[in-house]
C-alpha positions as CSV (number, residue, x, y, z in Angstrom):
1,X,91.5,115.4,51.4
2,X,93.1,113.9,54.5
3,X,96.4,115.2,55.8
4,X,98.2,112.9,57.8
5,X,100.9,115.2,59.7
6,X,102.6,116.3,62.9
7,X,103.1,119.9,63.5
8,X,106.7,119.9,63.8
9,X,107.4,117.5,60.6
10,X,109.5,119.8,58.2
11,X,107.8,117.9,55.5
12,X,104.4,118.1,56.8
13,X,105.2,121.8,56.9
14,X,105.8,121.9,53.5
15,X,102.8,120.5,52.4
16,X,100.5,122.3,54.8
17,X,101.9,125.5,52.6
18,X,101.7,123.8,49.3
19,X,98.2,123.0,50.2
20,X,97.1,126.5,51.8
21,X,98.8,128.1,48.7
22,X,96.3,126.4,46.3
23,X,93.6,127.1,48.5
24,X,92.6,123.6,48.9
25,X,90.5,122.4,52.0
26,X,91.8,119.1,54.1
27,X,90.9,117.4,57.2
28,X,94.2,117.4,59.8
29,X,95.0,113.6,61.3
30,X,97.8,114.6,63.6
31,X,100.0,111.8,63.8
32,X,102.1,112.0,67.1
33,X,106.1,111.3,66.6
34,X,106.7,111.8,70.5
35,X,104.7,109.1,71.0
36,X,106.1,106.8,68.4
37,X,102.6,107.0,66.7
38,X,104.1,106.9,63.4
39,X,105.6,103.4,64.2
40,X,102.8,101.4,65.1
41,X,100.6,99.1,63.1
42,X,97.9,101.7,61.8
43,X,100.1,104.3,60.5
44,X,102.3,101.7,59.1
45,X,99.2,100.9,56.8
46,X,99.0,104.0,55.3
47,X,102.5,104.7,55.2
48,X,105.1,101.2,55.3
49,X,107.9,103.6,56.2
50,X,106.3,105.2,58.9
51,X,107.0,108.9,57.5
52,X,104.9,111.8,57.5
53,X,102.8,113.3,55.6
54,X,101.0,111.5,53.6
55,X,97.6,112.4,51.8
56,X,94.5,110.6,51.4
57,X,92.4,111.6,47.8
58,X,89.9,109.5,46.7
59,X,90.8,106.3,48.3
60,X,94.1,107.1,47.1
61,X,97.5,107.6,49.4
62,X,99.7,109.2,48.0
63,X,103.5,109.7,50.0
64,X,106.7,111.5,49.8
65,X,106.2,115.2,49.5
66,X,107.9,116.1,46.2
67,X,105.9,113.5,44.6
68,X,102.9,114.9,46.3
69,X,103.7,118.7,45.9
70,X,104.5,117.4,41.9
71,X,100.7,116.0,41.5
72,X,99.2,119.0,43.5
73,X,100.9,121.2,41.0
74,X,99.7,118.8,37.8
75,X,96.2,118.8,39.4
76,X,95.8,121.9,40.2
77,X,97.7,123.9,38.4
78,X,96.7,127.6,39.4
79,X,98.5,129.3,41.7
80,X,101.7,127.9,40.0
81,X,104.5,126.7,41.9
82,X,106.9,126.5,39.2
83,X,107.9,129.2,36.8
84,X,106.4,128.6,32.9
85,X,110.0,128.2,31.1
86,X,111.8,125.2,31.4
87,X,115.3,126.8,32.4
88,X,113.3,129.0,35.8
89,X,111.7,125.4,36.9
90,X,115.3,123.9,37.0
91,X,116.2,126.8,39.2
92,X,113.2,126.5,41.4
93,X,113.4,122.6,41.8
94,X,117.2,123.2,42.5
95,X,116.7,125.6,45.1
96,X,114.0,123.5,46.6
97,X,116.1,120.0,46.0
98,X,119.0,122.3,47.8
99,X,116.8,122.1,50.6
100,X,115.3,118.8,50.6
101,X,118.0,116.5,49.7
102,X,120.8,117.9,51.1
103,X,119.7,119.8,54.7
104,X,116.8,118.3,55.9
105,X,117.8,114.5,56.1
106,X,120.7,115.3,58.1
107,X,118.5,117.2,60.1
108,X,115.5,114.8,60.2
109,X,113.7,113.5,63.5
110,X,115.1,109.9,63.1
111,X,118.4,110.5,62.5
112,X,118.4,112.8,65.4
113,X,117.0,110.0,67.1
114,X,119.9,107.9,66.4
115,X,122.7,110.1,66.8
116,X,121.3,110.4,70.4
117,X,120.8,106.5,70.6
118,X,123.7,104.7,69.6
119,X,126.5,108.0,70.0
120,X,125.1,109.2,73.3
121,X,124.8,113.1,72.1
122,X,123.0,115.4,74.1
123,X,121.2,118.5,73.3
124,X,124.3,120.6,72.7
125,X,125.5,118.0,70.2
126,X,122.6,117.5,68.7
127,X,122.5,121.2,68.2
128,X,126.2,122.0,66.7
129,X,125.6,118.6,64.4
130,X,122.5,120.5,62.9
131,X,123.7,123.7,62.5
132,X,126.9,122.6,60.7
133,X,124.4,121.0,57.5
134,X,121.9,123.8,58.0
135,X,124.9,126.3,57.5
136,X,126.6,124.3,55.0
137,X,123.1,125.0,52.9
138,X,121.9,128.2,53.7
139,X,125.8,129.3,52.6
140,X,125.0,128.0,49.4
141,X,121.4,128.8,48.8
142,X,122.3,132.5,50.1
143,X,125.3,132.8,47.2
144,X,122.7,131.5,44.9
145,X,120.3,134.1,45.2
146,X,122.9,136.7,45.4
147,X,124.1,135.6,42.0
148,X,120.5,136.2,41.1
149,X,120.1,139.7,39.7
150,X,116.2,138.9,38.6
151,X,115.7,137.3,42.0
152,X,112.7,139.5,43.7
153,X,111.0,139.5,46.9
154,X,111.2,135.5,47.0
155,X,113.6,132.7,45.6
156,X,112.6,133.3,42.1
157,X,110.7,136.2,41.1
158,X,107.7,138.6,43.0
159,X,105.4,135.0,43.9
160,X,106.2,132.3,46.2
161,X,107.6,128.9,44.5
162,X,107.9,125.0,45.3
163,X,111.4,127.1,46.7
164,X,109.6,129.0,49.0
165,X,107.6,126.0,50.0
166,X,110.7,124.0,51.2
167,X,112.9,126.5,52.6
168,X,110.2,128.6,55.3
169,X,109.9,125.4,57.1
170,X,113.6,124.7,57.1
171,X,114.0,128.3,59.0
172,X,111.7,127.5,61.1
173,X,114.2,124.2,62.0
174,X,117.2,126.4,62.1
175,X,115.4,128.5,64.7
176,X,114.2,125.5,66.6
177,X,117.9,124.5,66.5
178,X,119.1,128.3,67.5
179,X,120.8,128.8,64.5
180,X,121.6,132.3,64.7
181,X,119.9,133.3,60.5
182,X,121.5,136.6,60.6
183,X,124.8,135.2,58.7
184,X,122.1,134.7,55.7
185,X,120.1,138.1,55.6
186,X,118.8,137.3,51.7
187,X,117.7,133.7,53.1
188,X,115.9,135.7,56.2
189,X,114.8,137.8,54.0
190,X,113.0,135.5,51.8
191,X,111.7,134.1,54.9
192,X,110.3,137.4,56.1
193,X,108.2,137.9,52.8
194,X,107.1,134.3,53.0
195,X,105.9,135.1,56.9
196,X,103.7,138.1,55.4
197,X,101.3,135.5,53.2
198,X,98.8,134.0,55.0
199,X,99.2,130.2,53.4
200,X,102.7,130.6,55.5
201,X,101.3,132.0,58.3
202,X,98.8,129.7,58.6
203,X,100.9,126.5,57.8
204,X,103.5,127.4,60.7
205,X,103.8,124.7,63.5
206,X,102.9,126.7,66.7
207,X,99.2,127.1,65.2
208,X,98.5,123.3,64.2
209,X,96.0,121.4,66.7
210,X,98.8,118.9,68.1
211,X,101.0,121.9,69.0
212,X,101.2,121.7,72.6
């Protein structure tokens, strides 16, 4: 497997764990967003929008992390990311959905990019515009698994899940932001247990070879 990613990419993140998780083996390709790497003509080959990650099988390319996390799942199957009963993988894919559809694009690289652009905000604004959607979610997820008497050491249950697998790196953005996590101690938490497994560990952005 190849792993196109950069270090910092919230959806690289992800996968890095997903990957690590199901103890499968991959070949890094660092793909440099400060540089606008991801914009030029070879990356646009592998990827026509330009996004990271995306992961290279058997001549295959296959893009957009749930679909990606979805086929690693179906491939291989054990560890499993997703509960065994159809009503805990609707939680888990909500939790995880909570996550990836509603905080991280507001939050993402490129439309940080433009807010900075075409509204002139500076670091500060950039700042209190992130924490207002990461807030906005992590209120929610944290009333969801308060409302979770069966909830466990993670988002659902004693064993990490696709929820896990989106919301550590999404901490890890609210940090980078200086989001203060401490109004969601079951979200922190979550991310504390996450933090003691190595496929987290490992997977976290300061210990990928482009971080520098």
């Amino acid at each position: 497997m190849k792993l196109h990613n950069f270090f910092r990419s919230g959806t690289s993140h992800r996968l890095r764990i997903a990957l690590k998780l199901k103890g499968l083996d991959y070949r890094y390709i660092p793909v440099d967003l400060r540089t606008e790497e991801h914009a030029g003509a070879a990356y646009r080959k592998i990827n026509p929008q330009g996004l990271v990650p995306a992961l290279e099988q058997d001549g295959k390319i296959l893009l957009q992390t749930p679909a990606i996390i979805e086929w690693l799942e179906e491939r291989y199957p054990t560890p499993a990311l997703l509960p065994r009963d159809p009503d805990g993988r609707a939680r888990v894919r909500a939790l995880a959905a909570l996550v990836g559809c509603d905080i991280h694009p507001l939050n993402n690289r490129r439309v940080l990019e433009y807010l900075r652009a075409q509204f002139g905000c500076d670091d500060a604004a950039i700042e209190a515009w992130s924490a207002t959607w990461i807030g906005a979610g992590f209120d929610a997820l944290e009333a969801l698994l308060a409302a979770d008497p069966a909830r466990g050491r993670f988002c659902y249950g004693d064993a990490p899940t696709l929820a896990d697998v989106y919301l550590a790196p999404q901490v890890e953005s609210a940090r980078r932001f200086k989001v203060d996590m401490s109004r969601w101690p079951l979200v922190a938490a979550v991310d504390r247990a996450c933090a003691d497994i190595e496929a987290f560990a490992t997977a976290a952005p300061a210990l990928q070879p482009d971080a520098s």
